[in-house]
TORPA-4810 file (N, C-alpha, C, O; in nm, 3 decimals):
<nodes>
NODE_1_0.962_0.817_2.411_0.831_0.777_2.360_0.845_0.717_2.220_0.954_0.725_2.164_X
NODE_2_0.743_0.657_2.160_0.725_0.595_2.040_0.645_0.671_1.943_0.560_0.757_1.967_X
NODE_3_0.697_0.609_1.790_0.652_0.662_1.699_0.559_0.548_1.658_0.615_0.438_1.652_X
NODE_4_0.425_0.551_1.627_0.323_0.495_1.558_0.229_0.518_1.441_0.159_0.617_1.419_X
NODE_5_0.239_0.425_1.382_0.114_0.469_1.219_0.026_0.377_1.249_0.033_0.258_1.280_X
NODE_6_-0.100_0.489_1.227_-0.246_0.445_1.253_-0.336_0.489_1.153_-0.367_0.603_1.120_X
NODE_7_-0.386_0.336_1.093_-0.450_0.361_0.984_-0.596_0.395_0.985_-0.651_0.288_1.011_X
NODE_8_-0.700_0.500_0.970_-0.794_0.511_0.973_-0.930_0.553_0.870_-0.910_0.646_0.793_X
NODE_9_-1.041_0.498_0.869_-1.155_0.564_0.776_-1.195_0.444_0.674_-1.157_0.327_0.674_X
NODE_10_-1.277_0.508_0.596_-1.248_0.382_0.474_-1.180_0.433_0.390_-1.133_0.544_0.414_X
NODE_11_-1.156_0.372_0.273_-1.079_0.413_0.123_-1.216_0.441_0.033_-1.331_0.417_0.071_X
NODE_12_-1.181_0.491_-0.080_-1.281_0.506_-0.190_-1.249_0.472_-0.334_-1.176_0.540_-0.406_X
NODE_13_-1.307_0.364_-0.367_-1.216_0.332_-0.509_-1.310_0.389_-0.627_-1.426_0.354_-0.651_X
NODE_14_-1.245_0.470_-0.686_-1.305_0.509_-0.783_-1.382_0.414_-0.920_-1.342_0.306_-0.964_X
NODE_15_-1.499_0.491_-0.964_-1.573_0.394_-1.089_-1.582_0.473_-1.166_-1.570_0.419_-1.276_X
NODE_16_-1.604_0.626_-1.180_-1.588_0.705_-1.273_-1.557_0.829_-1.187_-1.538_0.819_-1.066_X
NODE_17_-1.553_0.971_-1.269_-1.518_1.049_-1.182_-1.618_1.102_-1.082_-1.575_1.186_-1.003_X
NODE_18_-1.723_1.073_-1.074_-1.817_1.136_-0.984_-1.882_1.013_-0.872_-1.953_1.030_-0.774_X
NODE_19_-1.834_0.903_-0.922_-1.881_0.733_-0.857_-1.761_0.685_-0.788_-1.643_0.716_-0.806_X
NODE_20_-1.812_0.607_-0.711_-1.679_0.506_-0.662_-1.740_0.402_-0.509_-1.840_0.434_-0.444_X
NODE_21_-1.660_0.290_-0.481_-1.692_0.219_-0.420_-1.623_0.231_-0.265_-1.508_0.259_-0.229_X
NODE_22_-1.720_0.206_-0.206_-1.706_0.305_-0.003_-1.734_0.180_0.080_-1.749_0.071_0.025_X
NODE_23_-1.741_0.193_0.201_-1.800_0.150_0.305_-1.845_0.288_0.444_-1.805_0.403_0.465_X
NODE_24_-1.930_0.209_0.500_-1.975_0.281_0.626_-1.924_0.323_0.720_-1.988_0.386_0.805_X
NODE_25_-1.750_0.293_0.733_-1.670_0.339_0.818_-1.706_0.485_0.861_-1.738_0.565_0.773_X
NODE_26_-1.702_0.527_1.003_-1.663_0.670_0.984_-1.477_0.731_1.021_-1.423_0.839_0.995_X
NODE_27_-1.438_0.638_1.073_-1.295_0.664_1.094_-1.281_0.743_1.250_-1.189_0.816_1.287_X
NODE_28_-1.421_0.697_1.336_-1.396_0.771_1.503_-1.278_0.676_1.578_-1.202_0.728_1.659_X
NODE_29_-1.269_0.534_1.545_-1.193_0.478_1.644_-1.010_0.449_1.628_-0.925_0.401_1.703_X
NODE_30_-1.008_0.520_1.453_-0.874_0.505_1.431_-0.844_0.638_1.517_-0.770_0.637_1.615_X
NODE_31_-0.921_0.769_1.460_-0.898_0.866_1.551_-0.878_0.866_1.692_-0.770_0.902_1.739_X
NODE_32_-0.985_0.825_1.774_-0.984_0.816_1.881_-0.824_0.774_1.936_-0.744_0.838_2.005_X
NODE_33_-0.814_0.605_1.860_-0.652_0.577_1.936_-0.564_0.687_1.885_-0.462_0.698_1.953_X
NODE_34_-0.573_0.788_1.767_-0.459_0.825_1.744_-0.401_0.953_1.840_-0.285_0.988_1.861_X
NODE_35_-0.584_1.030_1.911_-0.562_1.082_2.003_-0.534_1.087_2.076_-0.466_1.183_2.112_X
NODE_36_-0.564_0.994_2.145_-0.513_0.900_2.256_-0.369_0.858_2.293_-0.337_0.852_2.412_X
NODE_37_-0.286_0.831_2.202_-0.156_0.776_2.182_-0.054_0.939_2.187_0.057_0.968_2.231_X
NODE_38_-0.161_1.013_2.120_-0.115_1.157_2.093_-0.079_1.223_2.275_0.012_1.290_2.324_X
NODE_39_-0.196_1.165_2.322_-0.210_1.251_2.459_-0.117_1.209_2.555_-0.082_1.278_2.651_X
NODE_40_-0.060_1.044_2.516_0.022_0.958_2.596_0.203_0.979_2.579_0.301_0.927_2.632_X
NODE_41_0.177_1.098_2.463_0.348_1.181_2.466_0.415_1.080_2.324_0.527_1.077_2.274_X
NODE_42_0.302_1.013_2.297_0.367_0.915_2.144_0.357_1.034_2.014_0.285_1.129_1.986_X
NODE_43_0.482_0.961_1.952_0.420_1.041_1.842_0.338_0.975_1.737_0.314_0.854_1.744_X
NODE_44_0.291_1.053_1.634_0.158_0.943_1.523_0.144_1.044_1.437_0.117_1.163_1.424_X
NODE_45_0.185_0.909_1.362_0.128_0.951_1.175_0.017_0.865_1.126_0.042_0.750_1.091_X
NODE_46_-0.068_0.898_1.122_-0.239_0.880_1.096_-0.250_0.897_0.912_-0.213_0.989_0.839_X
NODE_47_-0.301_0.795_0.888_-0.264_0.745_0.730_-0.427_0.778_0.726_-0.461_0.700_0.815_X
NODE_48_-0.550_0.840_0.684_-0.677_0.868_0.686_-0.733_0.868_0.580_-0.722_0.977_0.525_X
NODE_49_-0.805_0.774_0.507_-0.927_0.770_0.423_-1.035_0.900_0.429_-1.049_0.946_0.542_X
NODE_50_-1.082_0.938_0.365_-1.257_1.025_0.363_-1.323_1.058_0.493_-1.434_1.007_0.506_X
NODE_51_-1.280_1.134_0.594_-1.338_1.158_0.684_-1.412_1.283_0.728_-1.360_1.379_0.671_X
NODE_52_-1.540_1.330_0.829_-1.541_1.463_0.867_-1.504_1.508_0.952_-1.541_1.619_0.991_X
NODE_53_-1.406_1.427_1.015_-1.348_1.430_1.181_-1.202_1.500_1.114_-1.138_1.477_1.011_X
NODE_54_-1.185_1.610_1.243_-1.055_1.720_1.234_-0.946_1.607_1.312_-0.967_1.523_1.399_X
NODE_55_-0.816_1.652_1.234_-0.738_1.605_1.270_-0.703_1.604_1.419_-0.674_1.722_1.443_X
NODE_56_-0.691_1.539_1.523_-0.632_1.490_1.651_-0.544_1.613_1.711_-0.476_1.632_1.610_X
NODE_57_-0.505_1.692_1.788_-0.400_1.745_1.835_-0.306_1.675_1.869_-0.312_1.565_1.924_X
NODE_58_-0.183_1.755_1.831_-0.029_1.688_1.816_-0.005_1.535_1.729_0.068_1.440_1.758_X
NODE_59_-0.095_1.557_1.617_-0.067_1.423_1.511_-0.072_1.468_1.378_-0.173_1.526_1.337_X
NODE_60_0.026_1.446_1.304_0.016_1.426_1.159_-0.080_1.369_1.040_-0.107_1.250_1.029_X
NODE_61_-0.114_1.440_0.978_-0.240_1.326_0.920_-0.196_1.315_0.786_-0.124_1.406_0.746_X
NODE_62_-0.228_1.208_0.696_-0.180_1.211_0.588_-0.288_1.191_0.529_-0.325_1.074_0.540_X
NODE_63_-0.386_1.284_0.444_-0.504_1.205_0.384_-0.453_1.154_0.224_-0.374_1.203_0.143_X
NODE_64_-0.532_1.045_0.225_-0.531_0.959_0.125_-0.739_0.918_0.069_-0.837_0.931_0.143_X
NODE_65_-0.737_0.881_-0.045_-0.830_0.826_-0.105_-0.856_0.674_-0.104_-0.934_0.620_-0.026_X
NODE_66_-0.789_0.615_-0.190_-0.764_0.494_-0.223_-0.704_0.345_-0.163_-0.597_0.375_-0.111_X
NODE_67_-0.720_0.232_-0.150_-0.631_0.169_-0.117_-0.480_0.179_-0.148_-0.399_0.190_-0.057_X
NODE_68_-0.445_0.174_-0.268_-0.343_0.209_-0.321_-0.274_0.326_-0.266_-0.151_0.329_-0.258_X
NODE_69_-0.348_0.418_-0.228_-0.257_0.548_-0.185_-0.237_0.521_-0.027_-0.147_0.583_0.029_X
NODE_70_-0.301_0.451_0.031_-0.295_0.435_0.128_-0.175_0.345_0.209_-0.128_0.355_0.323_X
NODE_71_-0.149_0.254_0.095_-0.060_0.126_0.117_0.080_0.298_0.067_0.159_0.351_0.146_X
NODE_72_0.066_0.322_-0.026_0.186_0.416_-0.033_0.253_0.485_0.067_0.369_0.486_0.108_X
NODE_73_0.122_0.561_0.103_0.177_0.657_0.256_0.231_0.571_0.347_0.330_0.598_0.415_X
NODE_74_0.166_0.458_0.350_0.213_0.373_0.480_0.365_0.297_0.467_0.454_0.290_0.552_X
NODE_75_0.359_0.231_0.299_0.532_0.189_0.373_0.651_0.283_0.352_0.770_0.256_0.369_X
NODE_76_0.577_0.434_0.300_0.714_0.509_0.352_0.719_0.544_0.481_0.830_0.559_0.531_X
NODE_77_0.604_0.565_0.558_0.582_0.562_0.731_0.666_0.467_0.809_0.733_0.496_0.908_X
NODE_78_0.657_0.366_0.761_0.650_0.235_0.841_0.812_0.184_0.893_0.840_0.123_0.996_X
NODE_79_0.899_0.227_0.791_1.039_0.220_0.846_1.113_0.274_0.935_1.224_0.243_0.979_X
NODE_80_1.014_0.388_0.966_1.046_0.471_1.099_0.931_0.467_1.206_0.947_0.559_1.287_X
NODE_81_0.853_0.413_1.224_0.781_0.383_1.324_0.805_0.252_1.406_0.841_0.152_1.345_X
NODE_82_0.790_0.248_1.520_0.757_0.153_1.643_0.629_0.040_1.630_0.626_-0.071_1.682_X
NODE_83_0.525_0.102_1.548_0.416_-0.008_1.569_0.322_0.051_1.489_0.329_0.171_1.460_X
NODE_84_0.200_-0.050_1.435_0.147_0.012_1.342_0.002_-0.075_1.396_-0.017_-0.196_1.408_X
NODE_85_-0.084_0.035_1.421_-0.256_-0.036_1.421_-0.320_0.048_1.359_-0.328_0.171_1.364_X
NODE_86_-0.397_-0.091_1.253_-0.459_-0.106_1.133_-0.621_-0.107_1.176_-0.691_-0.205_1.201_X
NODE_87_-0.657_0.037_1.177_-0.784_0.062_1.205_-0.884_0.051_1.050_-0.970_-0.032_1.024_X
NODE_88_-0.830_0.177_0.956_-0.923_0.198_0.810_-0.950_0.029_0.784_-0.882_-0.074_0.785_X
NODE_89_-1.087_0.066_0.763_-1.175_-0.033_0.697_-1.093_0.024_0.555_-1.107_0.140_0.519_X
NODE_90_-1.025_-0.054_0.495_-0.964_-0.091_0.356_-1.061_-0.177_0.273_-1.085_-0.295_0.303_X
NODE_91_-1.132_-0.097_0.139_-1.189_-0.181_0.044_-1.137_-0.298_-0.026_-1.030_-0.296_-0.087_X
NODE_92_-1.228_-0.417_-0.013_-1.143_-0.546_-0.056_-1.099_-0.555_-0.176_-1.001_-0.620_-0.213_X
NODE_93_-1.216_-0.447_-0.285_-1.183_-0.472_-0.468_-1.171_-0.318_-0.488_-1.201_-0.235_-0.403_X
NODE_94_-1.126_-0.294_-0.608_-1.139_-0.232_-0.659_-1.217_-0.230_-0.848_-1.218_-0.319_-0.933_X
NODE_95_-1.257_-0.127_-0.851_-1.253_-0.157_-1.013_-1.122_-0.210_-1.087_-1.013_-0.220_-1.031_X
NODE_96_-1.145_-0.242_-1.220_-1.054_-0.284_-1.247_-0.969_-0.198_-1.373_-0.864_-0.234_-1.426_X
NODE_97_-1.031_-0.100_-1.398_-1.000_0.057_-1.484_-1.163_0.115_-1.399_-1.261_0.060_-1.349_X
NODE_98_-1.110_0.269_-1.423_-1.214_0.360_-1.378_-1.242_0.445_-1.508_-1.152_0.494_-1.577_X
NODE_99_-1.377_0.458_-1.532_-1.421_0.524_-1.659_-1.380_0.678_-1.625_-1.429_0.744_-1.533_X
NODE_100_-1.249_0.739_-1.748_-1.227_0.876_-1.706_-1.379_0.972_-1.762_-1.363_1.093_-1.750_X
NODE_101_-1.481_0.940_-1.803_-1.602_0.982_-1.822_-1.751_0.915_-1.685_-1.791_0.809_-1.636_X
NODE_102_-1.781_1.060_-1.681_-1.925_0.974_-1.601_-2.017_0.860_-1.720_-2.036_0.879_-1.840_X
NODE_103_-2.058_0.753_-1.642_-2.061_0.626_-1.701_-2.191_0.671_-1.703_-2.232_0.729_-1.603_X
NODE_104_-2.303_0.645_-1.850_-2.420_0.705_-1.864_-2.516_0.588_-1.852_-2.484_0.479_-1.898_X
NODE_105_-2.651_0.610_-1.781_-2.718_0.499_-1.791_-2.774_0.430_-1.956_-2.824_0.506_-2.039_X
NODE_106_-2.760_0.299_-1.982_-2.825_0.284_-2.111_-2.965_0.234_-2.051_-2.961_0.213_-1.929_X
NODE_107_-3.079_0.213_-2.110_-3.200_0.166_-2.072_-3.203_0.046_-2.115_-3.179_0.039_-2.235_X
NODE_108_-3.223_-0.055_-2.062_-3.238_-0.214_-2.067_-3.115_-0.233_-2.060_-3.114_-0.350_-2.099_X
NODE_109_-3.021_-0.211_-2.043_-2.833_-0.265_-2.054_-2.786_-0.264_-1.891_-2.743_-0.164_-1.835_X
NODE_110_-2.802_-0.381_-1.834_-2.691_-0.376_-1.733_-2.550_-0.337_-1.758_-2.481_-0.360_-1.857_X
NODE_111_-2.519_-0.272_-1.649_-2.343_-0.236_-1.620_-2.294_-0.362_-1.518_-2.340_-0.389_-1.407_X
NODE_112_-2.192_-0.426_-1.588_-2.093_-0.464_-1.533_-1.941_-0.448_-1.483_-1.849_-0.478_-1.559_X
NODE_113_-1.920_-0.406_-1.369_-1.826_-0.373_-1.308_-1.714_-0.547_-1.298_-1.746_-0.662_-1.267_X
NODE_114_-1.601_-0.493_-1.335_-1.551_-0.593_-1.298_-1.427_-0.535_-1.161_-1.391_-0.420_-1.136_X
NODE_115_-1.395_-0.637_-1.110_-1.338_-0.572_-0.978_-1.186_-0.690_-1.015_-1.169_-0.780_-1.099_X
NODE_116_-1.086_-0.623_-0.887_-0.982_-0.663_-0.874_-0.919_-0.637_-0.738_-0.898_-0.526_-0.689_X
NODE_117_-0.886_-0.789_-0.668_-0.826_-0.740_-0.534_-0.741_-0.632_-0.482_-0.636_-0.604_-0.539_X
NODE_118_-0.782_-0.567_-0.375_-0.676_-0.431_-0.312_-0.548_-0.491_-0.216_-0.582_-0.584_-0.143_X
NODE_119_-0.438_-0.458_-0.209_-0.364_-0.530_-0.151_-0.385_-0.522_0.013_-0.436_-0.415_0.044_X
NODE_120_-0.365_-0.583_0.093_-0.392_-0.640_0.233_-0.258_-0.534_0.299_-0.143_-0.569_0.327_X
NODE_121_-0.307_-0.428_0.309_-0.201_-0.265_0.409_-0.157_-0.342_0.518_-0.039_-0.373_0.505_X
NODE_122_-0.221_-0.394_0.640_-0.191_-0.462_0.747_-0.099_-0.593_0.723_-0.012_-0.618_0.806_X
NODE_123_-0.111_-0.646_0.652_-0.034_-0.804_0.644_0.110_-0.741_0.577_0.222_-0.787_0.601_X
NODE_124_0.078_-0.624_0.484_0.212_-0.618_0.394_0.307_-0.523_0.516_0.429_-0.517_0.503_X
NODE_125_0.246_-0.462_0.614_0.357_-0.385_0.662_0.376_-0.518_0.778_0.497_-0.538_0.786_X
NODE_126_0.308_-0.605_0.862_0.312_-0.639_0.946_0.450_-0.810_0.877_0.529_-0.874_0.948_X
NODE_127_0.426_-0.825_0.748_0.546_-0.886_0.740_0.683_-0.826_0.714_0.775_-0.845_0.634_X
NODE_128_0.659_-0.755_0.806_0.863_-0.661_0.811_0.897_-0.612_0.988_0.993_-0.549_1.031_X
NODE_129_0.774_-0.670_1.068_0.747_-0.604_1.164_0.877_-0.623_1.274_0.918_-0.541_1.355_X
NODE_130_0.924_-0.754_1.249_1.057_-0.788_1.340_0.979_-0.795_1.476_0.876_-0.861_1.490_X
NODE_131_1.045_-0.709_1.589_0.993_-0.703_1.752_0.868_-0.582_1.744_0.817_-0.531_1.843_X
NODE_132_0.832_-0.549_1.597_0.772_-0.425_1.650_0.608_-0.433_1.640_0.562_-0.495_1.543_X
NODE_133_0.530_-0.384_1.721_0.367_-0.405_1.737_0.326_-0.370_1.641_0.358_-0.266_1.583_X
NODE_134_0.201_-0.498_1.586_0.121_-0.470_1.482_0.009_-0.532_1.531_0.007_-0.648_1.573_X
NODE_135_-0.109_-0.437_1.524_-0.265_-0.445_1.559_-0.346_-0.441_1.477_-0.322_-0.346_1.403_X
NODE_136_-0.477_-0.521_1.433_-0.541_-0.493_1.356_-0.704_-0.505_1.411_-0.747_-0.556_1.514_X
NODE_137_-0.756_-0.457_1.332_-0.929_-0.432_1.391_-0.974_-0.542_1.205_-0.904_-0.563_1.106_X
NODE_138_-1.122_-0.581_1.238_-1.201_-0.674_1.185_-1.294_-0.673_1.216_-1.333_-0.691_1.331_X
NODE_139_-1.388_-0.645_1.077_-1.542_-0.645_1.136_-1.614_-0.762_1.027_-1.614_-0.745_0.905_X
NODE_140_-1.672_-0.879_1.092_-1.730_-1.006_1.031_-1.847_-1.024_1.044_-1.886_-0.922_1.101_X
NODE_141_-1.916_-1.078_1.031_-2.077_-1.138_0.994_-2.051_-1.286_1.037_-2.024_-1.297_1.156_X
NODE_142_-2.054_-1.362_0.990_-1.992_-1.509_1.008_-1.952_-1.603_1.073_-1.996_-1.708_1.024_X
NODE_143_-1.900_-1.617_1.145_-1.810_-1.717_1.179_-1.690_-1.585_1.271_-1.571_-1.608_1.251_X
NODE_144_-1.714_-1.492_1.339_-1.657_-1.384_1.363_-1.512_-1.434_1.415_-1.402_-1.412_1.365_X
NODE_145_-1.549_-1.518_1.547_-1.395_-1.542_1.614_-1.323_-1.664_1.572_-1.213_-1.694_1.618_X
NODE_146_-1.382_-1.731_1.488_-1.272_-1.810_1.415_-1.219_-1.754_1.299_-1.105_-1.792_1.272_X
NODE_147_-1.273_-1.670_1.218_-1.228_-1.531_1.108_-1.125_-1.430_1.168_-1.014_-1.419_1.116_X
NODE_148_-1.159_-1.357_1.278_-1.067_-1.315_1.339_-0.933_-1.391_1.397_-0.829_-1.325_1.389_X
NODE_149_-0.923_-1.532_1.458_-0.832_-1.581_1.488_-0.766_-1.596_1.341_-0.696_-1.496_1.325_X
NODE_150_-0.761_-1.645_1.272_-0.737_-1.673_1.143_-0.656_-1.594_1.105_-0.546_-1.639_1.073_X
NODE_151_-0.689_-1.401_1.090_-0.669_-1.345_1.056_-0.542_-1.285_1.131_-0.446_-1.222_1.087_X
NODE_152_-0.574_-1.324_1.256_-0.446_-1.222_1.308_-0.334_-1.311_1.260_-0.244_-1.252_1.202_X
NODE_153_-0.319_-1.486_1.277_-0.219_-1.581_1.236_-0.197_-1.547_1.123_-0.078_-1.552_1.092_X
NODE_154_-0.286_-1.504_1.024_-0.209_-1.539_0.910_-0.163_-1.392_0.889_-0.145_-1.388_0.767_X
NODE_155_-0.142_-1.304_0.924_-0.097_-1.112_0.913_0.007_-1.115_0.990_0.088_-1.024_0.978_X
NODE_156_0.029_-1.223_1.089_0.143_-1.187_1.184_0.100_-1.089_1.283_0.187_-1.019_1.334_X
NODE_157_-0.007_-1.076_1.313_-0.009_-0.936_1.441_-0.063_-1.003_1.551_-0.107_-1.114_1.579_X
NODE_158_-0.040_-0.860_1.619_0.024_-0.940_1.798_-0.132_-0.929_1.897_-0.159_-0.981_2.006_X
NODE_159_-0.216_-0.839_1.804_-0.323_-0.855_1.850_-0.432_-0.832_1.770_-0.398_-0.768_1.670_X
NODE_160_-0.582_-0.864_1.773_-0.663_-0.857_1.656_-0.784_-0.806_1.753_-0.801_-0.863_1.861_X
NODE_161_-0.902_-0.654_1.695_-0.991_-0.613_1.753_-1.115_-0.635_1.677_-1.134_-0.588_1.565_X
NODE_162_-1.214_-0.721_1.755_-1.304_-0.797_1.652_-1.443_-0.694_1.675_-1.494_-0.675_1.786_X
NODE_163_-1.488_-0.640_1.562_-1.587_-0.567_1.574_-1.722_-0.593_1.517_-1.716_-0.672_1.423_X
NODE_164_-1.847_-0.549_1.546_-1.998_-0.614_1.504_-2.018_-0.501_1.402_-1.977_-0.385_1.400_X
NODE_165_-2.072_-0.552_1.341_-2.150_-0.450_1.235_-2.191_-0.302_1.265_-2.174_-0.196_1.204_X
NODE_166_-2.256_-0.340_1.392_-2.319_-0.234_1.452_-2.225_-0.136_1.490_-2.265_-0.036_1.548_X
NODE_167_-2.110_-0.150_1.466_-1.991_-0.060_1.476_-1.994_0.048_1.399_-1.950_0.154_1.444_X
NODE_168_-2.052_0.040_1.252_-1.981_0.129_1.137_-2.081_0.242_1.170_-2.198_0.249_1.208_X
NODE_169_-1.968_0.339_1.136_-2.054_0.482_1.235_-2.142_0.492_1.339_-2.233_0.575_1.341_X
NODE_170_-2.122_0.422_1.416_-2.168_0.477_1.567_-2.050_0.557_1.642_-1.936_0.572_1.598_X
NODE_171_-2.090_0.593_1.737_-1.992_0.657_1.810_-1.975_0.573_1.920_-1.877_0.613_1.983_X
NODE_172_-2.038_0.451_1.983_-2.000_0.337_2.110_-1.983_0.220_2.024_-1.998_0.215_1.902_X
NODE_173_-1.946_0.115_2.113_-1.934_0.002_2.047_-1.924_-0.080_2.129_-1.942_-0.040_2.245_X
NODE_174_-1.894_-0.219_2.109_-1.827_-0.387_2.190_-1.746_-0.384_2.119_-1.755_-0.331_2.008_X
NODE_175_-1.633_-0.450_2.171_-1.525_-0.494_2.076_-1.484_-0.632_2.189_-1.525_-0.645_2.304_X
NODE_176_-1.387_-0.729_2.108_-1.339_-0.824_2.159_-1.169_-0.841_2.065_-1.130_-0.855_1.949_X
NODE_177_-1.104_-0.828_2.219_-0.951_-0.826_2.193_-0.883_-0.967_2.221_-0.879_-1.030_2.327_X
NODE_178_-0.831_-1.000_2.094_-0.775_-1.106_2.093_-0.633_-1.091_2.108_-0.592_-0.984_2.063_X
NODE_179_-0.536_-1.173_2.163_-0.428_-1.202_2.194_-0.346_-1.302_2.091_-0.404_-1.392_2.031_X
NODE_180_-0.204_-1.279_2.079_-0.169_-1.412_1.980_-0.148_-1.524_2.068_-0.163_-1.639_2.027_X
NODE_181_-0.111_-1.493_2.204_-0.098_-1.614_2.324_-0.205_-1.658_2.350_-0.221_-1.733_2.446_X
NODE_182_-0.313_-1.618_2.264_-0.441_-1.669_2.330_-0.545_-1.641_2.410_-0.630_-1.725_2.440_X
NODE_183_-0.547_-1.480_2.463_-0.614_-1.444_2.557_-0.713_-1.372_2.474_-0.696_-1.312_2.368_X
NODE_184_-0.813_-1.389_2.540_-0.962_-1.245_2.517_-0.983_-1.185_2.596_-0.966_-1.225_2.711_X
NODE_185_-1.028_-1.061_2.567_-1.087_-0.977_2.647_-1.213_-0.908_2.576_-1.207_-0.921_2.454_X
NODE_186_-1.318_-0.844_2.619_-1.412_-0.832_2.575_-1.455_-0.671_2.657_-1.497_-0.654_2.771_X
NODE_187_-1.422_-0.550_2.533_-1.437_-0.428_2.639_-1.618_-0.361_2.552_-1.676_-0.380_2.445_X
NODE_188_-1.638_-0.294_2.659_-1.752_-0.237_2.577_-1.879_-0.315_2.579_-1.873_-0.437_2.578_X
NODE_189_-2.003_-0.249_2.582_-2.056_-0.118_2.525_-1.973_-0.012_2.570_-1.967_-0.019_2.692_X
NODE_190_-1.918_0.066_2.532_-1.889_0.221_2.524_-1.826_0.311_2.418_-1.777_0.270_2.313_X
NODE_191_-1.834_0.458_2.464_-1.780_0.525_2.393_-1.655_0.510_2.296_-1.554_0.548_2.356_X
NODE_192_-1.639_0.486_2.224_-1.506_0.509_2.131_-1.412_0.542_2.176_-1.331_0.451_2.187_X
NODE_193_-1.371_0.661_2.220_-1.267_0.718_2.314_-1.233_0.667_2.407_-1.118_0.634_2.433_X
NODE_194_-1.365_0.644_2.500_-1.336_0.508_2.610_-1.230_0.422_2.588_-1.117_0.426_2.638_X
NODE_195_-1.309_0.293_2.453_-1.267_0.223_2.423_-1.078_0.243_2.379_-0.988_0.165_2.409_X
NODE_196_-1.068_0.354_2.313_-0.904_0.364_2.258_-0.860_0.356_2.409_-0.783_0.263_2.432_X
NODE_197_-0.892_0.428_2.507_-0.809_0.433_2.672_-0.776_0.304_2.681_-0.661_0.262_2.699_X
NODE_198_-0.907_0.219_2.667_-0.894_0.072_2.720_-0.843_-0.029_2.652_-0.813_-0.135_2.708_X
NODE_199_-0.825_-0.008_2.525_-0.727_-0.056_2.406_-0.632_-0.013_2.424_-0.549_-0.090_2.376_X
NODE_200_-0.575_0.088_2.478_-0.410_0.112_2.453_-0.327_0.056_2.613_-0.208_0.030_2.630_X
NODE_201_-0.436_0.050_2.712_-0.394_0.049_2.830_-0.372_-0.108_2.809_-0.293_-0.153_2.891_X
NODE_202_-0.411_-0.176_2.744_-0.356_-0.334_2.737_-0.276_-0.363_2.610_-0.215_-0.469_2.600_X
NODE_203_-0.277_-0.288_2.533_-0.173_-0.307_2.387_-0.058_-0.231_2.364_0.024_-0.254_2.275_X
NODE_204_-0.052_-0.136_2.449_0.112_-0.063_2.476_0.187_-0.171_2.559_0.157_-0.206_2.673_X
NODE_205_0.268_-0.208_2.498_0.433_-0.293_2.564_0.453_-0.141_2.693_0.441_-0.019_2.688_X
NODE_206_0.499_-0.272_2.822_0.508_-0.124_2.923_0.692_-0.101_2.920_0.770_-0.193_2.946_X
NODE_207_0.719_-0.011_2.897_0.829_0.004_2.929_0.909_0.061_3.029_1.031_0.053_3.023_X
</nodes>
């Protein structure tokens, strides 16, 4: 069997010590595959952002906060794993210092935050990947499947899971699985769990 790192949840970048910048992720569908992969005799190290979901049976979890800590756990993971799908919604900025004091309101004074890009976890492990599987999930507004195509070309991964808004914390979903040869598939409405069955049953290499 194979060893896999699966990234899940969001990150939280800190703004002071009691503040910091999130998204709506809840981290069910990194789980879900990691269970899933768990149940399929793989082994998995689950890299996890801020979640209330218990760790998976028979998986490792590594919790993390931050982008930064997150990219850490992962490329010491990553040299010993088989394949890596990039579930955590990863924050795009961060602050750019975090006030070691809670930041006090002044009256009439806007706060300006200034931000600074988080590094791209999926692209940086997926350029070392050689023969080995790298998956990533994407959730757009926009221009979705030309953003998603885009994205998987330019990360190098072998497949890209394009998700709607209406994703972040629900427990069902749609998703649309892109191929680097070019193929779609389009699974869902359903359950999460569902969905990891039906995601892994076409993104596991059969051996």
């Amino acid at each position: 069997m194979a060893r896999y790192l699966i990234t899940a949840g969001p990150t939280r970048e800190a703004i002071d010590p009691v503040r910091f910048l999130s998204n709506r992720s809840s981290g069910r569908m990194g789980y879900a595959l990691a269970e899933n992969l768990a149940s399929r005799g793989h082994e998995v190290m689950l890299v996890s952002g801020p979640t209330n979901l218990p760790c998976p049976e028979g998986v490792r979890r590594i919790q993390v906060e931050s982008a930064l800590e997150m990219l850490e756990s992962c490329v010491q993971e990553w040299p010993f794993c088989d394949g890596v799908i990039g579930v955590a919604a990863v924050a795009d900025y961060r602050p750019k210092s975090a006030s070691q004091k809670k930041l006090k309101r002044q009256v009439g004074e806007d706060l300006v935050l200034q931000l600074e890009p988080n590094p791209d976890i999926l692209a940086t492990l997926a350029s070392t990947k050689g023969e080995r599987l790298a998956v990533g999930f994407a959730l757009e507004t926009d221009n979705a499947e030309q953003e998603a195509l885009r994205k998987m070309s330019a990360k190098r991964l072998d497949y890209l899971i394009l998700n709607g808004v209406e994703a972040q914390g629900a427990t069902s979903s749609r998703v649309e699985l892109f191929h680097q040869q070019g193929e779609r598939t389009v699974l869902g409405p359903a359950d999460k769990k569902q969905l990891a069955i039906d995601l892994l049953d076409i993104i596991l290499p059969v051996s």
